[in-house]
C-alpha positions in Angstrom: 9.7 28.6 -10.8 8.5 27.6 -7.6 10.3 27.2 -4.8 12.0 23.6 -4.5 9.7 20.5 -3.1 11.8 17.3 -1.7 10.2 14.4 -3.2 10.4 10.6 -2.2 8.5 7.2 -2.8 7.5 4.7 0.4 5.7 1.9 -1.4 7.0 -1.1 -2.5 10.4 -1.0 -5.3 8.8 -2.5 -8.3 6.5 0.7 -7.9 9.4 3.2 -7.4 10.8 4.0 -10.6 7.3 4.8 -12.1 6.9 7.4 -8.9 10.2 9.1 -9.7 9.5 9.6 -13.3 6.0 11.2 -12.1 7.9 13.4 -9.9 10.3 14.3 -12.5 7.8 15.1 -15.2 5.3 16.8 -12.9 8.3 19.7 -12.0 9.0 19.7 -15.9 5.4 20.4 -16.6 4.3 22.8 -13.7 7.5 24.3 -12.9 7.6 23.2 -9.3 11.4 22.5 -8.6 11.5 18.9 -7.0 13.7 17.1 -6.1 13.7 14.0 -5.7 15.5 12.6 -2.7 14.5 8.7 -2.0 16.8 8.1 1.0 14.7 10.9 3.1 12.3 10.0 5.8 8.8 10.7 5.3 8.9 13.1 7.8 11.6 15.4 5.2 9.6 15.5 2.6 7.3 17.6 0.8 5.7 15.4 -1.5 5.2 11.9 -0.7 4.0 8.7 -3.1 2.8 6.9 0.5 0.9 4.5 1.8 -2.0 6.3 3.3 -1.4 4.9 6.7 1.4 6.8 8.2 0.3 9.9 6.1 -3.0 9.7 8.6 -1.3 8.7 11.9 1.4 11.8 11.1 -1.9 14.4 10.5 -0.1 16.8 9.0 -0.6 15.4 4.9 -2.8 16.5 2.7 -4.1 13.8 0.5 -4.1 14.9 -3.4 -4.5 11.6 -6.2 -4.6 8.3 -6.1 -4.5 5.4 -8.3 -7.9 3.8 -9.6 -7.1 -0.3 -10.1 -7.5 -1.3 -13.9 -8.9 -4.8 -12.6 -13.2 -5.4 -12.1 -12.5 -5.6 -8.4 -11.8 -1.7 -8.0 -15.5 -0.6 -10.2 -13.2 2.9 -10.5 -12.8 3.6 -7.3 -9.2 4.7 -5.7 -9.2 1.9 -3.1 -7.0 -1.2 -2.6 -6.9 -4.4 -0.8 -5.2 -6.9 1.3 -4.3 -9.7 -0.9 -4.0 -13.2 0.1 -1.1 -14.8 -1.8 -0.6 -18.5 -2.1 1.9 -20.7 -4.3 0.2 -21.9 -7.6 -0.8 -25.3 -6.2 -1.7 -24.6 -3.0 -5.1 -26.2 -1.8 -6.2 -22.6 -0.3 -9.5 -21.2 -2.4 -10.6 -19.2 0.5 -9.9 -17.0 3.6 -10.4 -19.9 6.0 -8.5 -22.6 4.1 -5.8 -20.1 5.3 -5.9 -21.6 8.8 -2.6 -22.7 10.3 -0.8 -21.7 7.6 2.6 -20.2 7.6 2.2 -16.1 7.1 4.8 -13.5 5.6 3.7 -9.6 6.4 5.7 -6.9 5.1 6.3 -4.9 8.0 4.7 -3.7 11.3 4.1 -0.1 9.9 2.6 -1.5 7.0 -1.5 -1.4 6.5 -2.5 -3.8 3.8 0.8 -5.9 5.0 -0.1 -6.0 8.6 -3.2 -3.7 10.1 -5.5 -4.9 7.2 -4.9 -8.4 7.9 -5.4 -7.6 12.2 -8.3 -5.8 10.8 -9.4 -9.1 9.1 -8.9 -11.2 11.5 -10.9 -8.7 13.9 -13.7 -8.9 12.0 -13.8 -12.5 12.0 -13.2 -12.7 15.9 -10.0 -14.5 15.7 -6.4 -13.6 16.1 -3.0 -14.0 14.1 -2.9 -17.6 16.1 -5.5 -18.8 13.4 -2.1 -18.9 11.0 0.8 -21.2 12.2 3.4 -18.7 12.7 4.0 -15.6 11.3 7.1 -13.2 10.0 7.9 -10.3 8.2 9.9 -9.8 5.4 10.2 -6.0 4.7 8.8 -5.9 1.6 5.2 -6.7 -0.3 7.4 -7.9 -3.2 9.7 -9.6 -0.5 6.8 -11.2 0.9 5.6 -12.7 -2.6 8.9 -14.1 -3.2 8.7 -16.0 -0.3 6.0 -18.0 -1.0 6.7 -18.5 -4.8 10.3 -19.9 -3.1 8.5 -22.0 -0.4 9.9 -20.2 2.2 6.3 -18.8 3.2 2.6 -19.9 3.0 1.0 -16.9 2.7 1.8 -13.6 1.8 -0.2 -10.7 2.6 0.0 -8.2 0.1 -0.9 -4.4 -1.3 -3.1 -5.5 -4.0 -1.8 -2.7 -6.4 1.7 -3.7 -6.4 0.6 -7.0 -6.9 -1.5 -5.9 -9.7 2.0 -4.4 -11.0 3.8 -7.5 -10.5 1.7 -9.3 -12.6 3.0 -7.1 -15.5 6.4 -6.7 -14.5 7.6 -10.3 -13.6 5.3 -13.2 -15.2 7.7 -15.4 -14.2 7.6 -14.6 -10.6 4.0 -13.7 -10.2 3.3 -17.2 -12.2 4.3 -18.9 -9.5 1.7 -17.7 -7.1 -2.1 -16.8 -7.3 -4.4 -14.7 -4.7 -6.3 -17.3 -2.6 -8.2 -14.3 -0.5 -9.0 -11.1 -0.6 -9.6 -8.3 1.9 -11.9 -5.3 2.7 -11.2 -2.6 0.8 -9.7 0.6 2.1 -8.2 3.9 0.7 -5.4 3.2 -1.9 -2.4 4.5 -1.6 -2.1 8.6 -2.6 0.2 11.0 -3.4 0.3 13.2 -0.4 1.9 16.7 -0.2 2.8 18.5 3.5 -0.1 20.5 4.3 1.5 23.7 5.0 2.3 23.6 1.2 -1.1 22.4 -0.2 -2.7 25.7 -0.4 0.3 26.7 -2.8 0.5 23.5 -4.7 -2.2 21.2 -3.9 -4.1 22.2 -6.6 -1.4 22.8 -9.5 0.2 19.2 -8.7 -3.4 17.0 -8.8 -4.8 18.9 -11.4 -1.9 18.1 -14.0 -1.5 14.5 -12.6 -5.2 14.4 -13.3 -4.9 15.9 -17.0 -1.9 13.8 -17.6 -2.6 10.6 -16.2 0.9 8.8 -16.1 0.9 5.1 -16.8 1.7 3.0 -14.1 0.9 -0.6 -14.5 -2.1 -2.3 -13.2 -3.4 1.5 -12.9 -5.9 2.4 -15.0 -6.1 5.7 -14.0 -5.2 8.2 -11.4 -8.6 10.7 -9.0 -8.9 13.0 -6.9 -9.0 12.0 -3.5 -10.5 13.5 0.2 -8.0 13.6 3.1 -10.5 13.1 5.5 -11.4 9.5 4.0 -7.5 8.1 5.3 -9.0 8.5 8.6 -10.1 5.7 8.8 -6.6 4.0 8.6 -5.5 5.6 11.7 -8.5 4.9 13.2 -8.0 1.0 12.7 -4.6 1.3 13.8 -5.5 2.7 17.3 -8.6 -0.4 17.3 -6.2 -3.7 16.3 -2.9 -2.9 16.4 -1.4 -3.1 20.3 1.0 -0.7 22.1 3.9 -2.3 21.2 2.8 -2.9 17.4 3.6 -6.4 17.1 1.0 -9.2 17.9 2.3 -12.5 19.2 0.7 -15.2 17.5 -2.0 -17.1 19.6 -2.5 -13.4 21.4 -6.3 -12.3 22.6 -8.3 -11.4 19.4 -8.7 -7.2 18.8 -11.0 -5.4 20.4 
């Protein structure tokens, strides 16, 4: 038996119980005592199901699997996107039919809910005052209930748990489509604190690898390269300002 690993999800709840039954059959098979522990801060925990965002901006992760998307958009690569999400009959087929709508983010730390879509607008040379307003709601499932209740335009969401959605709750994600998507970027990994990769890294991707755990929307779960999350941190420190919150009808990123 190894020593014990504190274990927690940070992605959104629909996705939650599928990372805790990962956790708990990953210690079964290997051996490695975890324990899972959801109410821990990132910074606690050994082994973390994480959006790849903080994991780079903390430096101190080191990136072991990720999901690969069963949809054609993801061509097998462990990447995810910024989804647009409008109600069903919304007249919005494109990015800029977006314009002066009414936008729900899931939080400031979030990337695909809120440095994706600065990104996006950066990229385009406009700011978040090309949507009418803008909130957030806490949550990518949050955000998607929002607009499928009227109580939001837009909802900018992790494309995966979206993806997961769709399986989960027809009824809900019914009610909506994806009017836009983003660039693509890193998906989400499981991460484990560096000073305990060399111990575990390789046991803990190389069964999650060989026993692929079913998640939905997933079609399967790689390998992935620590160093490619840079890139998250790096967009952070290019769009996102000082006090991480943009003011709609602010100067455009630079």
């Amino acid at each position: 038996m190894y020593s014990f690993m504190t274990a927690a999800s940070f992605m959104s709840l629909n996705l939650v119980d599928h990372h805790r039954r990962i956790a708990v059959d990953l210690g079964r098979r290997t051996g490695i005592d975890i324990r899972w522990e959801p109410g821990r801060p990132l910074a606690e925990v050994d082994l973390a199901f994480s959006c790849g965002l903080p994991l780079a901006r903390a430096g101190d992760w080191t990136m072991l699997v990720a999901p690969v998307g069963a949809g054609p958009a993801y061509a097998g690569r462990p990447v995810y996107f910024t989804y647009f999400v409008v109600a069903r009959d919304h007249p919005a087929r494109r990015f800029e039919d977006l314009a002066g709508t009414g936008l729900v983010m899931n939080e400031p730390v979030s990337h695909s809910g809120f440095a994706a879509v600065l990104a996006e607008l950066a990229f385009r040379r406009i700011d978040l005052g090309f949507f009418g307003g803008h909130r957030f709601s806490g949550g990518h499932q949050a955000s998607v209930e929002a607009v499928a209740g009227g109580s939001g335009e837009v909802a900018a969401v992790d494309s995966l748990m979206f993806d997961a959605l769709v399986e989960q709750q027809p009824e809900l994600a019914g009610r909506v489509r994806v009017a836009a998507t983003g660039a693509a970027w890193p998906a989400p990994p499981l991460a484990v604190r560096s000073s305990r990769a060399a111990e575990l890294g390789d046991i803990i991707a190389g069964d999650i690898v060989a026993h692929q755990p079913s998640v939905p929307g997933v079609a399967h779960f790689a390998t992935v390269d620590s160093a490619r999350y840079s890139v998250m941190a790096d967009n952070w420190r290019r769009v996102v300002p000082p006090g991480g919150i943009v003011s709609s009808g602010g100067t455009p990123p630079t």
